[in-house]
Every structure is written in C-alpha cells, then in structure tokens.
ZADO-1210 file (C-alpha; in nm, 4 decimals, padded with zeros to 6 digits):
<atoms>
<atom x="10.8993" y="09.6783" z="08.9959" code="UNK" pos="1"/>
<atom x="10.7846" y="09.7671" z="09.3592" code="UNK" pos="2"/>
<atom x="10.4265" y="09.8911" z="09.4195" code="UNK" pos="3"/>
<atom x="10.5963" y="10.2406" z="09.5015" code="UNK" pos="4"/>
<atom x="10.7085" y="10.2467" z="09.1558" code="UNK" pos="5"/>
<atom x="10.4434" y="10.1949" z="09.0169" code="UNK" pos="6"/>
<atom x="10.1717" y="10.4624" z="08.9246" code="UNK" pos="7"/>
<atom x="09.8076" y="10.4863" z="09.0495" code="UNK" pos="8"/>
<atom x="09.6382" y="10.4239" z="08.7384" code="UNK" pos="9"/>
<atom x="09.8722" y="10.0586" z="08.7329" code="UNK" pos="10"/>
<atom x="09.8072" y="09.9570" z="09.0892" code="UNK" pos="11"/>
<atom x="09.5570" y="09.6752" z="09.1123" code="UNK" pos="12"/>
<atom x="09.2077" y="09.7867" z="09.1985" code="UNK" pos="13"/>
<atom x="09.2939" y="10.1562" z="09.2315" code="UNK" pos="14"/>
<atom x="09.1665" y="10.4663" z="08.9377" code="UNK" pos="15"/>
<atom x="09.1841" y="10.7778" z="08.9012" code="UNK" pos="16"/>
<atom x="08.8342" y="10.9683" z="08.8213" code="UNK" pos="17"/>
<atom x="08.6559" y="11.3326" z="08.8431" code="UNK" pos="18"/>
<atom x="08.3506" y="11.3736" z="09.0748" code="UNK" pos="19"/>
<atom x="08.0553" y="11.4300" z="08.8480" code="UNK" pos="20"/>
<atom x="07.7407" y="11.4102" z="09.0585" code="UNK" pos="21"/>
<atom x="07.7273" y="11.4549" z="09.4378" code="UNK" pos="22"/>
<atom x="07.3525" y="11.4914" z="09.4738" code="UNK" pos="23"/>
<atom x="07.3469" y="11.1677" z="09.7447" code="UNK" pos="24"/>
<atom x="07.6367" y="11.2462" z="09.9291" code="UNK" pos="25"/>
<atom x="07.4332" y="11.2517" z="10.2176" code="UNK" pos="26"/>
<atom x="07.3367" y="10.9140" z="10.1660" code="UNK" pos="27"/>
<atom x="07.6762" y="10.8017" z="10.1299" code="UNK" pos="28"/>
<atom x="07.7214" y="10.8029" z="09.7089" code="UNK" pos="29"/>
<atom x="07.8648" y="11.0009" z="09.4512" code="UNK" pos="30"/>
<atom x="07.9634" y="10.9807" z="09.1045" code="UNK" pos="31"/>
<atom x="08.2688" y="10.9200" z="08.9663" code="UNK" pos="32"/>
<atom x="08.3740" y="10.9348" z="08.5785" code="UNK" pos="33"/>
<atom x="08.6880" y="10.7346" z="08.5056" code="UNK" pos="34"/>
<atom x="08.8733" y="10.7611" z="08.1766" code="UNK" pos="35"/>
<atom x="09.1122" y="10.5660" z="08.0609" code="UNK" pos="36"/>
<atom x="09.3465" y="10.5250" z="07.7032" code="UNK" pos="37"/>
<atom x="09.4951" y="10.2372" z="07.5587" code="UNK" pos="38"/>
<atom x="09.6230" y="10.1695" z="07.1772" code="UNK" pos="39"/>
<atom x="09.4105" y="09.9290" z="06.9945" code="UNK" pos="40"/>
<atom x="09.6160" y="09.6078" z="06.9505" code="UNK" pos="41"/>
<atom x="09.5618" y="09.5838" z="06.5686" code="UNK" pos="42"/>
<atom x="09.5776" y="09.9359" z="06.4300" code="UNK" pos="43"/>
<atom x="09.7764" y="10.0849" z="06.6904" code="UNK" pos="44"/>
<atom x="09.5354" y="10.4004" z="06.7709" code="UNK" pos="45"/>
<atom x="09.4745" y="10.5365" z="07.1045" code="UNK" pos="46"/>
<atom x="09.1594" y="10.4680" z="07.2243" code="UNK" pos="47"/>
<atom x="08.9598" y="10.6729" z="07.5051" code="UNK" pos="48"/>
<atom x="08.6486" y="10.5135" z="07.7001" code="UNK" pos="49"/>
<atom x="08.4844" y="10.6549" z="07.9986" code="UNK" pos="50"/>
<atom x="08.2822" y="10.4878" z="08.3087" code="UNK" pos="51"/>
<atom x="08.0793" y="10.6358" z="08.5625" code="UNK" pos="52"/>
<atom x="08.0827" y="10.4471" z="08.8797" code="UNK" pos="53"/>
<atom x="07.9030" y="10.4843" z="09.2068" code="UNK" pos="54"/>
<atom x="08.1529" y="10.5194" z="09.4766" code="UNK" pos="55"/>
<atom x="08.1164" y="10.5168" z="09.8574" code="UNK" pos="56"/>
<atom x="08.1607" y="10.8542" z="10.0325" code="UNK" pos="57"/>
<atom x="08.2142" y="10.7815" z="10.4126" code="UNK" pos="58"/>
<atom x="08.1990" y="11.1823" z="10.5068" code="UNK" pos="59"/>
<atom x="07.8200" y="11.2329" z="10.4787" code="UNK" pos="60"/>
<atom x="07.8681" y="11.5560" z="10.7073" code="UNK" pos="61"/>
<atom x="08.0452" y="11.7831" z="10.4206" code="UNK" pos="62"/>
<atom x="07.9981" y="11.8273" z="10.0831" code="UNK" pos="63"/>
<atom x="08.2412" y="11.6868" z="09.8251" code="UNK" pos="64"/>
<atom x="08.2693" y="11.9905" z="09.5181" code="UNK" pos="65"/>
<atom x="08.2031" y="11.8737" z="09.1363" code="UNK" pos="66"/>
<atom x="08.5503" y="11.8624" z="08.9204" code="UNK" pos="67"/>
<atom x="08.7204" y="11.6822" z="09.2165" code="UNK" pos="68"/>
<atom x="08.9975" y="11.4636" z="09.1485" code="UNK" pos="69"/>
<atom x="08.9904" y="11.1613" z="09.3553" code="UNK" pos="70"/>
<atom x="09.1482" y="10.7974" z="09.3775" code="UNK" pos="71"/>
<atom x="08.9722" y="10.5039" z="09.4369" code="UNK" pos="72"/>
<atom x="08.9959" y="10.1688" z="09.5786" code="UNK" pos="73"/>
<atom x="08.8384" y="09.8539" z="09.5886" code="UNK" pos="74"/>
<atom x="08.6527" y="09.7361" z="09.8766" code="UNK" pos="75"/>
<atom x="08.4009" y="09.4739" z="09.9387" code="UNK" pos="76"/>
<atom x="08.0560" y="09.5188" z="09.7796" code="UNK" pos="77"/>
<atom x="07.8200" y="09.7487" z="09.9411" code="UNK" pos="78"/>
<atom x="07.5226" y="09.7494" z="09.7264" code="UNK" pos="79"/>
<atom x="07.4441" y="09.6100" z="09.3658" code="UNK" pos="80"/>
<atom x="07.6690" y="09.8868" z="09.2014" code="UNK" pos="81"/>
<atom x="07.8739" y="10.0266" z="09.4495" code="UNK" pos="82"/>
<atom x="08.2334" y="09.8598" z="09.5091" code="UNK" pos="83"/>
<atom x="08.4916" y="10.1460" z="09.5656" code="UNK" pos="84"/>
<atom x="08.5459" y="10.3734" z="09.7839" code="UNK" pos="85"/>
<atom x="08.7366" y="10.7296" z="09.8018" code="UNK" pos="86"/>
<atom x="09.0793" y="10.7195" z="09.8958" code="UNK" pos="87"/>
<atom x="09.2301" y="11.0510" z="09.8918" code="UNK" pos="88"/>
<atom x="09.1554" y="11.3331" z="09.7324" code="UNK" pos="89"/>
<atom x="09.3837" y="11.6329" z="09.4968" code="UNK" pos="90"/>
<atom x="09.1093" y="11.9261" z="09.4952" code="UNK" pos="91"/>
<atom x="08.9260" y="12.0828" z="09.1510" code="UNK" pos="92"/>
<atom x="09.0584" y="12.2361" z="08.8985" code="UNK" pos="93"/>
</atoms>
C-alpha cells in the first residue's frame, strides 16, 4: 500500500481534528479536539475517545473560525505540550 493510498487518519503522525478554542491565536496556539474509533479487541464494540491538543498556528495575522476542520502533522517540539502543527485546512461546517 503506497502512502497515496492510504487515508489521513492512517498516515503516520498526521489526524484529523475540529478547532475548538482559538483564543491565543495571536500567540501562535489553538485548540484542536481529535476523535478517534476503534473496536475493543475483546468484546468487539466500537469505542470513541477524544483529545484536545495544542497545535501551532503559524498565521498569527488572521483569525482561524471555531468548527474548522483541519489536519495535522507532527513536527519537532515547540513547547511542553505543543508538537503539531496545521497542515491544511477544509473550512466549518
């Protein structure tokens, strides 16, 4: 399977998440829920979880809106929590 093949939410260090909180986009962070589902190995049920990560926002100049969906990527560590970065975005529902 090629890396074009494969979906986002598959590719190594890269997720899919909504913007939740852009209140520090001028300082360069904004928050990012991610959820992801999986079926639990022994009784075979989908489970749900949700994280909310601190992401890097390089365009500190305009406002990113709430409901946003974007795609992240790993990059190297900026602060204690922050680690991805905004790769493209697909607008708000």
């Amino acid at each position: 399977m090629n890396k074009e093949e494969k979906g986002i939410s598959q590719q190594r260090g890269k997720m899919q998440g909504v913007v939740v909180q852009n209140i520090r986009y001028k300082e360069g962070t904004v928050t990012v829920l991610v959820k992801r589902s999986f079926s639990h190995k022994k009784y075979h049920k989908i489970i749900t979880t949700s994280k909310k990560y601190l992401v890097q926002y390089d365009q500190k100049d305009e406002e990113i809106p709430l409901g946003t969906k974007v795609v992240l990527c790993q990059i190297a560590k900026v602060s204690k929590r922050k680690f991805l970065r905004i790769e493209s975005q697909q607008g708000s529902n």
